[in-house]
Residue frames as a rotation matrix with the C-alpha (Angstrom) as fourth column:
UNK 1
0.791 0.084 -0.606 38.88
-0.363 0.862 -0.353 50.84
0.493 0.499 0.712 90.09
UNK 2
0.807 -0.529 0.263 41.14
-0.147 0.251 0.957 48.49
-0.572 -0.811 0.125 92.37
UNK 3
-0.163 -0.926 -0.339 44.50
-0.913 0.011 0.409 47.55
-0.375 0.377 -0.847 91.08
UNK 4
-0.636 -0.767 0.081 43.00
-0.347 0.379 0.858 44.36
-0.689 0.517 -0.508 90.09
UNK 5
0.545 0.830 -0.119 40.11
0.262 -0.304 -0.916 45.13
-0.796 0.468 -0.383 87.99
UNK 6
0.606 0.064 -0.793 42.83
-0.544 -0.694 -0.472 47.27
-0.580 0.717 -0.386 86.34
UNK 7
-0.585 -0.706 0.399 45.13
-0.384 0.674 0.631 44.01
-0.714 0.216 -0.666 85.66
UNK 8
-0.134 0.801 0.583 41.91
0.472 0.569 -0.673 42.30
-0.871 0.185 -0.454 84.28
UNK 9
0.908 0.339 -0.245 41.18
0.110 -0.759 -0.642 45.12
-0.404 0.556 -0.726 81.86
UNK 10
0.449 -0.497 -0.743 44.50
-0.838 -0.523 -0.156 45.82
-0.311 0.693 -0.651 80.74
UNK 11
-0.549 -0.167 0.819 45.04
-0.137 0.985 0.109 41.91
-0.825 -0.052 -0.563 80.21
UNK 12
-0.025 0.983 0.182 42.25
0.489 0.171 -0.855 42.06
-0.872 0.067 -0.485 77.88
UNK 13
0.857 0.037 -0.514 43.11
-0.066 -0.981 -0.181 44.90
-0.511 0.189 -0.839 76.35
UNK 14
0.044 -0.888 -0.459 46.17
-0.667 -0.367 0.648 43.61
-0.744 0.278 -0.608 75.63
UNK 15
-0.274 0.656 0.703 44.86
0.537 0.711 -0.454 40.81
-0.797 0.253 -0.548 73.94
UNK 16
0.741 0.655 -0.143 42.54
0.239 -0.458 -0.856 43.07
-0.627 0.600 -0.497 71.71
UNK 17
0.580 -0.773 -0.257 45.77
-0.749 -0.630 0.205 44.33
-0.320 0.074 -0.944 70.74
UNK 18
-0.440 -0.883 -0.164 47.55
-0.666 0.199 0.719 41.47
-0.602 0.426 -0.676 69.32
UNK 19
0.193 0.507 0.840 44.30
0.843 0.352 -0.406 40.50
-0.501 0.787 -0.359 67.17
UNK 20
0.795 0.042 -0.605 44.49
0.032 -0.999 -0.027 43.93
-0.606 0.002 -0.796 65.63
UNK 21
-0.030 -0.927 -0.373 48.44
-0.907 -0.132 0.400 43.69
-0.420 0.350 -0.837 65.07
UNK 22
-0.132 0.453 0.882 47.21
0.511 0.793 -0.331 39.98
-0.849 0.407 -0.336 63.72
UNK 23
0.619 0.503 0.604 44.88
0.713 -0.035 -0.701 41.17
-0.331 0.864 -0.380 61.24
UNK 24
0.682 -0.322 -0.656 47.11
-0.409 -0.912 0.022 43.96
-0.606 0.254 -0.754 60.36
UNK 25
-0.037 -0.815 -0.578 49.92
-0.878 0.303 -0.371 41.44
0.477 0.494 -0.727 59.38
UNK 26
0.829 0.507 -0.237 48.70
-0.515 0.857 0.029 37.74
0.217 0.098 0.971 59.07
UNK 27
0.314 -0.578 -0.753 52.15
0.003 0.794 -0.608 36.17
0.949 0.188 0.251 58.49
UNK 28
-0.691 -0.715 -0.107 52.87
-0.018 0.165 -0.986 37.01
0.723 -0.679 -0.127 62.76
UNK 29
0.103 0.851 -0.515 51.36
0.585 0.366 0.723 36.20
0.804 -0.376 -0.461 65.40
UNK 30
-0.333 -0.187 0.924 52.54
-0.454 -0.827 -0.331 39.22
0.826 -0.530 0.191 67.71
UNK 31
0.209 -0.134 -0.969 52.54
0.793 0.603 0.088 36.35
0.573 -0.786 0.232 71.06
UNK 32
0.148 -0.610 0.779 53.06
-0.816 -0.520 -0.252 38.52
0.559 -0.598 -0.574 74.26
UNK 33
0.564 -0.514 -0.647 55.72
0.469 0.844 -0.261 36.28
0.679 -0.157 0.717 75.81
UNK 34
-0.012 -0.993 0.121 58.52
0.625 -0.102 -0.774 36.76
0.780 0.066 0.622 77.63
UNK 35
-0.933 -0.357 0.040 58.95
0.156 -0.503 -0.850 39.63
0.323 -0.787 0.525 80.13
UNK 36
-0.361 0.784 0.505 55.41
-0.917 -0.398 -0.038 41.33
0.172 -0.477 0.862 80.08
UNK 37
0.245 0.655 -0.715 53.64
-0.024 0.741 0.671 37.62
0.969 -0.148 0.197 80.38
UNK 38
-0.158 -0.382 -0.911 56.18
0.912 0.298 -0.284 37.19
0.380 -0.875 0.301 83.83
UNK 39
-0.927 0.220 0.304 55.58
-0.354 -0.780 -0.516 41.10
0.123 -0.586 0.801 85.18
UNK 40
0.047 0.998 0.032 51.56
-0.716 0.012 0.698 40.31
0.697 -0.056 0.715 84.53
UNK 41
-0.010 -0.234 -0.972 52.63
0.467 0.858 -0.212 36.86
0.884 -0.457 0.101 86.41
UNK 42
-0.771 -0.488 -0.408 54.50
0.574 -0.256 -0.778 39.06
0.275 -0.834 0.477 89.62
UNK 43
-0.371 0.844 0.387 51.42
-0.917 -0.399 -0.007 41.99
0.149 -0.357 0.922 89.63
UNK 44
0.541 0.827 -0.151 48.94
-0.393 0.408 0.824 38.72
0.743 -0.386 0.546 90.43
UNK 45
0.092 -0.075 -0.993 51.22
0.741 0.671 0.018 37.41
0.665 -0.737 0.118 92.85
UNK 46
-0.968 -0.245 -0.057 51.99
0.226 -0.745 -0.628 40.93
0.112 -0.620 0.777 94.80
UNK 47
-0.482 0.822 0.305 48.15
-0.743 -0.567 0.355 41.50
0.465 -0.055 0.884 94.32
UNK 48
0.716 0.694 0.071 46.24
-0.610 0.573 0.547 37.89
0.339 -0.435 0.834 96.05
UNK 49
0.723 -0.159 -0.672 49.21
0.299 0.949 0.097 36.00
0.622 -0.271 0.734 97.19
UNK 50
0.909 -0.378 -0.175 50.97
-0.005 -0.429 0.903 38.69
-0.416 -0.820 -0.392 99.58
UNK 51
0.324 -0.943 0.082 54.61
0.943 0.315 -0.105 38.21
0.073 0.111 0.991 97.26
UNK 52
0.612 -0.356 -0.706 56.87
-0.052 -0.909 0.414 41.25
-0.789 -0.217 -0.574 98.15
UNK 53
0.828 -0.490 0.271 58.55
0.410 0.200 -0.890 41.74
0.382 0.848 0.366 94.71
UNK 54
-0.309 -0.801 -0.512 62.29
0.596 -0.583 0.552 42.86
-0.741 -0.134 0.658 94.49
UNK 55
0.501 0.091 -0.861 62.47
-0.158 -0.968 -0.194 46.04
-0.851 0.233 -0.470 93.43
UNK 56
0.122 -0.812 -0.571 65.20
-0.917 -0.312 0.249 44.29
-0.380 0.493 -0.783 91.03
UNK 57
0.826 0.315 -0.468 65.14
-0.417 0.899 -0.132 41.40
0.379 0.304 0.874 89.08
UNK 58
-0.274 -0.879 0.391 67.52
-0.791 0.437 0.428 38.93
-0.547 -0.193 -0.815 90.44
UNK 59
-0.672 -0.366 -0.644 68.38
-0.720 0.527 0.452 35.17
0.174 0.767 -0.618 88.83
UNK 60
-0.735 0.424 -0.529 66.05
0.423 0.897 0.132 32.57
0.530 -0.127 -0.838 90.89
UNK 61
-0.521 0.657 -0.545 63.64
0.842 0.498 -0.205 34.91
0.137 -0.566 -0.813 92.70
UNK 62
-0.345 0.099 0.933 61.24
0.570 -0.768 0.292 37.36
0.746 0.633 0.209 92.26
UNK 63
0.072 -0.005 0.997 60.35
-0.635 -0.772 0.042 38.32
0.769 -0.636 -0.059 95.60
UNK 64
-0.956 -0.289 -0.050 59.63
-0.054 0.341 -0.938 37.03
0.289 -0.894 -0.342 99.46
UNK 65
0.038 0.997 -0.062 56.40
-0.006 0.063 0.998 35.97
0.999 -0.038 0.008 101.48
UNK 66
-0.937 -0.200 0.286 56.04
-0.338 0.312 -0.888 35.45
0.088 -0.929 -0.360 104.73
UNK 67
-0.120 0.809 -0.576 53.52
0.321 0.580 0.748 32.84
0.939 -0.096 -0.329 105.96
UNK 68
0.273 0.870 0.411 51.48
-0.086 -0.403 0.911 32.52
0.958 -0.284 -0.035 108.92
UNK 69
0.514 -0.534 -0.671 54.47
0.821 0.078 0.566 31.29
-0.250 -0.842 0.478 111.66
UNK 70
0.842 -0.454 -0.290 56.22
-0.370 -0.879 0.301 34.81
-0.392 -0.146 -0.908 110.25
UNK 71
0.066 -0.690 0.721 58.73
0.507 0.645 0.572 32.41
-0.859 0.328 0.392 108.16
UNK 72
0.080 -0.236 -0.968 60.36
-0.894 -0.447 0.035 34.42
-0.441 0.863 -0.247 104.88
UNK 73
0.049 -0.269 0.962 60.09
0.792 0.597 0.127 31.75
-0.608 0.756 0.242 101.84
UNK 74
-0.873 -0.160 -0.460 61.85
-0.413 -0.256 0.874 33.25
-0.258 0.953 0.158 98.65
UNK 75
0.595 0.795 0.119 59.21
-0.021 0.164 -0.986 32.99
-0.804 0.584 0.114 95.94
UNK 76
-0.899 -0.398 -0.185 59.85
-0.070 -0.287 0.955 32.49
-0.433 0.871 0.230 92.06
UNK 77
0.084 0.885 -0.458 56.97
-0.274 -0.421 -0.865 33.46
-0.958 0.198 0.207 89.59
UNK 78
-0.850 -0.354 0.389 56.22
0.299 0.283 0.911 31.52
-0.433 0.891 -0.135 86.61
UNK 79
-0.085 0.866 -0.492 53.69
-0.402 -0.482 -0.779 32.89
-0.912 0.131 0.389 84.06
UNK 80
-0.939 -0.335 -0.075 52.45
-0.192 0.334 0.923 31.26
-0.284 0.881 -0.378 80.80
UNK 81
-0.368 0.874 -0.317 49.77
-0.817 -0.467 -0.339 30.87
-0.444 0.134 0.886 78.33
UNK 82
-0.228 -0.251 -0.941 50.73
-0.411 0.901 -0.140 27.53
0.883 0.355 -0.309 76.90
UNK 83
0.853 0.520 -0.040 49.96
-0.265 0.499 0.825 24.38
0.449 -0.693 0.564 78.69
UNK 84
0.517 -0.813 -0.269 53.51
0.712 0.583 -0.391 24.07
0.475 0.010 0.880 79.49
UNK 85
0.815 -0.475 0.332 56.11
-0.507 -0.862 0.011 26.32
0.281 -0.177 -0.943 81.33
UNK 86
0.199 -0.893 -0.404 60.00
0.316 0.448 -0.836 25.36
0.928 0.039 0.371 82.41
UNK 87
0.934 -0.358 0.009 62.14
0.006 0.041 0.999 24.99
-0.358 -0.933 0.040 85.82
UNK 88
0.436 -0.885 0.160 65.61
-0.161 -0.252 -0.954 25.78
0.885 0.391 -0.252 86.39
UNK 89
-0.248 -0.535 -0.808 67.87
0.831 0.312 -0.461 24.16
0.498 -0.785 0.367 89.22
UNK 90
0.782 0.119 0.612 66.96
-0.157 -0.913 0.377 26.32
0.604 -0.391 -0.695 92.12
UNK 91
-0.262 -0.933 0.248 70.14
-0.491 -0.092 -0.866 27.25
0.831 -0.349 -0.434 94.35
UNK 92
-0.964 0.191 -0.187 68.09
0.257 0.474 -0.842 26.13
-0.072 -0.860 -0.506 97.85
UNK 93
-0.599 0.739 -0.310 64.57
0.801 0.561 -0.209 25.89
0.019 -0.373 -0.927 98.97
UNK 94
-0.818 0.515 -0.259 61.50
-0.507 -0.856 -0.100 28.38
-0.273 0.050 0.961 98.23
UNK 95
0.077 0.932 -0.353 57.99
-0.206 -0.332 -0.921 28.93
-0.975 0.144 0.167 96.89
UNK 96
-0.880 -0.102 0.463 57.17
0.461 0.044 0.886 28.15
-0.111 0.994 0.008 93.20
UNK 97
0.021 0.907 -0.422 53.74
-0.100 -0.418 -0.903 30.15
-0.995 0.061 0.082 92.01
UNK 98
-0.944 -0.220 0.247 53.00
0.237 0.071 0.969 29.12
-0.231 0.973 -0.014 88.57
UNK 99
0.099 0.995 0.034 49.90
-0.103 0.044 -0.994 30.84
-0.990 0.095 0.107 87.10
UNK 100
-0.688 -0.051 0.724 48.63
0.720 -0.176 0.671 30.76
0.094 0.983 0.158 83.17
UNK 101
-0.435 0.725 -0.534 46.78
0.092 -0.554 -0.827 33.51
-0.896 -0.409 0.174 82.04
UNK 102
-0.420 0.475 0.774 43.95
0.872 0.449 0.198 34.02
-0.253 0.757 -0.602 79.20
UNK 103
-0.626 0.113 0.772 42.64
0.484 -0.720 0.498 36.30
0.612 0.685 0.396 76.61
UNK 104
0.128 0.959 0.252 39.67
0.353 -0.282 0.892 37.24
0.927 -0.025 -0.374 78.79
UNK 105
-0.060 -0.344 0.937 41.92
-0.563 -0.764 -0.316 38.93
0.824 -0.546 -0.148 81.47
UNK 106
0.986 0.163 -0.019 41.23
-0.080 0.578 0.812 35.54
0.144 -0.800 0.583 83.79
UNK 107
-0.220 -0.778 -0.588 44.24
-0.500 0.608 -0.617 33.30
0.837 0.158 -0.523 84.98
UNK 108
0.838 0.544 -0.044 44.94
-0.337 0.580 0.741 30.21
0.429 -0.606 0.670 87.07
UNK 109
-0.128 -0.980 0.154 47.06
-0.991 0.134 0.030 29.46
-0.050 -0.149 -0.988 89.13
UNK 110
0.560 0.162 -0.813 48.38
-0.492 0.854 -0.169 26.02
0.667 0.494 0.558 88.45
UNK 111
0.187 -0.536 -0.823 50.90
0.682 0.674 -0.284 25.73
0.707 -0.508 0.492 91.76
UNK 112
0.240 -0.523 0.818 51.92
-0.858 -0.509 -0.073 27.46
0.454 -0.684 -0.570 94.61
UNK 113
0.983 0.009 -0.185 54.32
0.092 0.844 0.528 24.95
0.161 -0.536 0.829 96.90
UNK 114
0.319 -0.915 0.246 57.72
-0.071 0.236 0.969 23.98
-0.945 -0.326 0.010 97.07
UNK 115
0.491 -0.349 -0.798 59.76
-0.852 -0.381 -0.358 24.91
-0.179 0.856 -0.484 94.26
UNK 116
-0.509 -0.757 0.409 62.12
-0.789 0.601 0.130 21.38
-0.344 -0.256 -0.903 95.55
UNK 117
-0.032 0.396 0.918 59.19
-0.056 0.916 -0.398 19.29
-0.998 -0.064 -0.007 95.35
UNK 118
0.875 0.464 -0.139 58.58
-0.187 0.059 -0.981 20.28
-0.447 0.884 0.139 91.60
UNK 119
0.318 -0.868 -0.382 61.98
-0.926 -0.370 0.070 20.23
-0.202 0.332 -0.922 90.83
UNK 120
-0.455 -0.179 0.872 62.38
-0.532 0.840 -0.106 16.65
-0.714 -0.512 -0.478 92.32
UNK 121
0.438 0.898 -0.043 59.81
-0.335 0.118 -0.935 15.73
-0.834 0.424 0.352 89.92
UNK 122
0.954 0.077 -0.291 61.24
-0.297 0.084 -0.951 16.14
-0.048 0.993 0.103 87.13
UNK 123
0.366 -0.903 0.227 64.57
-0.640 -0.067 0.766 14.14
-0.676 -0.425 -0.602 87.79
UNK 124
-0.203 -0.300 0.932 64.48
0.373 0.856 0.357 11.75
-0.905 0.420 -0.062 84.95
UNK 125
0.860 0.489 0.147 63.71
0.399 -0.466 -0.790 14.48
-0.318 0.738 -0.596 82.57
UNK 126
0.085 -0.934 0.346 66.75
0.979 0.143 0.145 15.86
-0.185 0.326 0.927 80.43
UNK 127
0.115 0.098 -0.989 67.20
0.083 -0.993 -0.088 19.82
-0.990 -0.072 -0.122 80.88
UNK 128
0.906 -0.049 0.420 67.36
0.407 -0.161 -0.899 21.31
0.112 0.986 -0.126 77.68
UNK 129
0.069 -0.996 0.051 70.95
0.914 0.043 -0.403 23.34
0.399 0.075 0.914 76.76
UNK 130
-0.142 -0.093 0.985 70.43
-0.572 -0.804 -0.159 26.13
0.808 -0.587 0.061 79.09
UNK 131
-0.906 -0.059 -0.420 69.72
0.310 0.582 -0.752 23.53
0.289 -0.811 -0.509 82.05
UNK 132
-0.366 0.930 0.031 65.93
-0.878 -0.333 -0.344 23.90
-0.310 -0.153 0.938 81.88
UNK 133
-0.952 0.307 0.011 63.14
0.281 0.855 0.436 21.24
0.124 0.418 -0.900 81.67
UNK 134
-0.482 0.873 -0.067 59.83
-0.586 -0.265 0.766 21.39
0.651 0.409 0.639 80.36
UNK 135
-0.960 0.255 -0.119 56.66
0.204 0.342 -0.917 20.73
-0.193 -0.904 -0.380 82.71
UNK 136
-0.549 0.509 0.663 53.10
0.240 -0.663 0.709 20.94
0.801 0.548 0.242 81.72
UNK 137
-0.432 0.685 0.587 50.23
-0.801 -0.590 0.099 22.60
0.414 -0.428 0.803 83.79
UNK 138
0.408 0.506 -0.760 48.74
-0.318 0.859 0.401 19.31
0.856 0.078 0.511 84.28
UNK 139
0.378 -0.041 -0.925 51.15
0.427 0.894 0.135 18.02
0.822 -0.446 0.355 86.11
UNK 140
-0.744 -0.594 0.307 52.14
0.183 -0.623 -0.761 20.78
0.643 -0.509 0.572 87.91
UNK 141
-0.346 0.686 0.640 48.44
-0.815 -0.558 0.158 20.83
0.466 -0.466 0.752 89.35
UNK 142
0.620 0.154 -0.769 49.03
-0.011 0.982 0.187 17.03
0.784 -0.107 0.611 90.56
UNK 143
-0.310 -0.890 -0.334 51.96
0.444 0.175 -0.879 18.03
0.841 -0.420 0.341 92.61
């Protein structure tokens, strides 16, 4: 089984797994959020979109491509099931990959571009108190 067959499946799987912990206890919804949603995010980009991950998380970028003139663009990796996901000043020019993924082990990607151009976007938007602003999927697949 290839490496992403086994994403697919254990996507799925994980899923199954937080109906289960559901029905077990109604009053939570046991959401997988947070880190594992962005690792599941970095395995589809290191698997179909060529990103070299760091080996280490760092603050604005999760790995490095290199395109077809042999040019390094930093990458950052957004992942989300909501129609919505957030941006954070980037320090200087890169890659943005935003994908969303679903119960049925699928996902889409909703951007891959310039991280500036999305950023630019959203200049009349008010960051929130960490210096984030909210974007949905929509319009991230206009840009």
């Amino acid at each position: 089984m290839d490496q992403l067959t086994q994403l697919k499946k254990a996507i799925i799987d994980l899923y199954l797994s937080v109906e289960k912990l559901h029905a077990a206890f109604p009053d939570r919804k046991f959401t997988p959020d947070g880190q594992m949603v962005g690792d599941v995010g970095e395995a589809i980009a290191a698997l179909k979109f060529g990103v070299i991950l760091d080996k280490k998380s760092k603050q604005h970028w999760d790995g490095l491509r290199v395109d077809s003139m042999g040019k390094k663009h930093m990458v950052q990796v957004k992942t989300t099931q909501r129609d919505e996901t957030y941006l954070k000043k980037p320090p200087h020019e890169g890659d943005l990959l935003v994908f969303k993924i679903f119960k049925d082990g699928k996902w889409e990607r909703c951007y891959d571009g310039s991280i500036m151009k999305v950023w630019m976007s959203l200049k009349d938007k008010k960051p929130d108190n960490t210096g984030a602003k909210i974007i949905t999927l929509e319009k991230l697949k206009k840009l």
